[in-house]
C-alpha positions as CSV (number, residue, x, y, z in Angstrom):
1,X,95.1,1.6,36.0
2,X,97.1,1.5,39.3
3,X,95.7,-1.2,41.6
4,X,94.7,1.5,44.3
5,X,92.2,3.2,42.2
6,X,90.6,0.0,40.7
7,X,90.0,-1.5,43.8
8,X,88.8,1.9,45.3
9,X,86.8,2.2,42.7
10,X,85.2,-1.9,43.4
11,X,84.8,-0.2,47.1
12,X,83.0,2.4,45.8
13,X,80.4,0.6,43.7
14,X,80.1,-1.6,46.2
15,X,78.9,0.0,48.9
16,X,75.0,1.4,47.9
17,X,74.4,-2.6,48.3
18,X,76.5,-2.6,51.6
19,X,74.7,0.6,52.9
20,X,71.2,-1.4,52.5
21,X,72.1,-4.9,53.5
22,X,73.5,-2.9,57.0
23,X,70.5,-0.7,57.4
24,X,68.2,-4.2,56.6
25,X,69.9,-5.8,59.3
26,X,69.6,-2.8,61.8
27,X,66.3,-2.3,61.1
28,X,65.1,-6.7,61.3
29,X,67.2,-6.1,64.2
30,X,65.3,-3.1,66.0
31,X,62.0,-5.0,65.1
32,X,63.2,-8.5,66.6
33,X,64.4,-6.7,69.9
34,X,61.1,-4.7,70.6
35,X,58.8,-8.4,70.2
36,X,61.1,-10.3,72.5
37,X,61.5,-7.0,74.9
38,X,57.7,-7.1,75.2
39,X,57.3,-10.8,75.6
40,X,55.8,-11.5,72.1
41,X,57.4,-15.0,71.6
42,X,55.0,-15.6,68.6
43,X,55.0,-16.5,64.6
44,X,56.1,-13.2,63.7
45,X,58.7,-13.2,66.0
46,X,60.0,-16.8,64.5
47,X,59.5,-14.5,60.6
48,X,61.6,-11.5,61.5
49,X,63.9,-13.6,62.8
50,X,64.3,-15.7,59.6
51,X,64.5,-12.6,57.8
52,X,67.6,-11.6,60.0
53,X,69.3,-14.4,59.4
54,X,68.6,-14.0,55.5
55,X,69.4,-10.5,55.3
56,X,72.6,-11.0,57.4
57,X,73.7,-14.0,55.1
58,X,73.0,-11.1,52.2
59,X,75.4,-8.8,54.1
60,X,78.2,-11.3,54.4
61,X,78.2,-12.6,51.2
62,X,78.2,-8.7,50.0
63,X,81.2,-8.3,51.7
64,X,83.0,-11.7,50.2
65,X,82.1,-10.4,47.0
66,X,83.8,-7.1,47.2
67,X,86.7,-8.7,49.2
68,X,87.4,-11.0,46.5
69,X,86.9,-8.8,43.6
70,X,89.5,-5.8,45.3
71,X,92.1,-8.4,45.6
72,X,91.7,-9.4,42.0
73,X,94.2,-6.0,41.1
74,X,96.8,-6.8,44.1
75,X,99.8,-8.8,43.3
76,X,99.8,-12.6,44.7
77,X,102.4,-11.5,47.5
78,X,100.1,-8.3,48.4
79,X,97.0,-11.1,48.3
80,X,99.2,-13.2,50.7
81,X,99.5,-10.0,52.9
82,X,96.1,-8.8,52.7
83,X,95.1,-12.3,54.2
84,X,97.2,-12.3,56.6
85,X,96.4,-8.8,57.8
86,X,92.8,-9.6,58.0
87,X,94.0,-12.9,60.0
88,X,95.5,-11.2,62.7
89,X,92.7,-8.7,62.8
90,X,94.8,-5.9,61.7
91,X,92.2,-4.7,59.3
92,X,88.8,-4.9,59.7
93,X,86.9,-7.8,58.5
């Protein structure tokens, strides 16, 4: 199988888990911004925000996880290149 369709394929299956970690962190996020907007500096204030950092951590390592298993079909040089794209920000990390 070509590497272009294995690793769109990896993107593909990846991204129901993606879709939920994002929409977990916009939604801890929404919740976090309305207690401190209002002045509610309280416990559950110091939860949601634990939960934020949790469910972020969740989203990055997500995305490590597909990163590393769609370079697993690229050639070392288009590994090498991939890196370096995503180094100087040419690609969106």
């Amino acid at each position: 199988m070509p590497p272009s369709i294995a690793i769109e394929r990896l993107y593909e299956d990846s991204l129901p888990a993606q879709r939920h970690a994002g929409e977990e962190v916009v939604a801890l996020t929404a919740r976090v911004d309305t207690l401190i907007r209002f002045g509610l500096y309280n416990d559950e204030l110091l939860h949601l925000t634990g939960e934020l950092v949790k469910a972020r951590s969740v989203q990055c390592e997500l995305r490590r996880q597909m990163l590393e298993r769609t370079a697993r079909p690229l050639s070392p040089q288009q590994r090498e290149k991939l890196t370096r794209f995503i180094a100087e920000k040419r690609v969106m990390d």
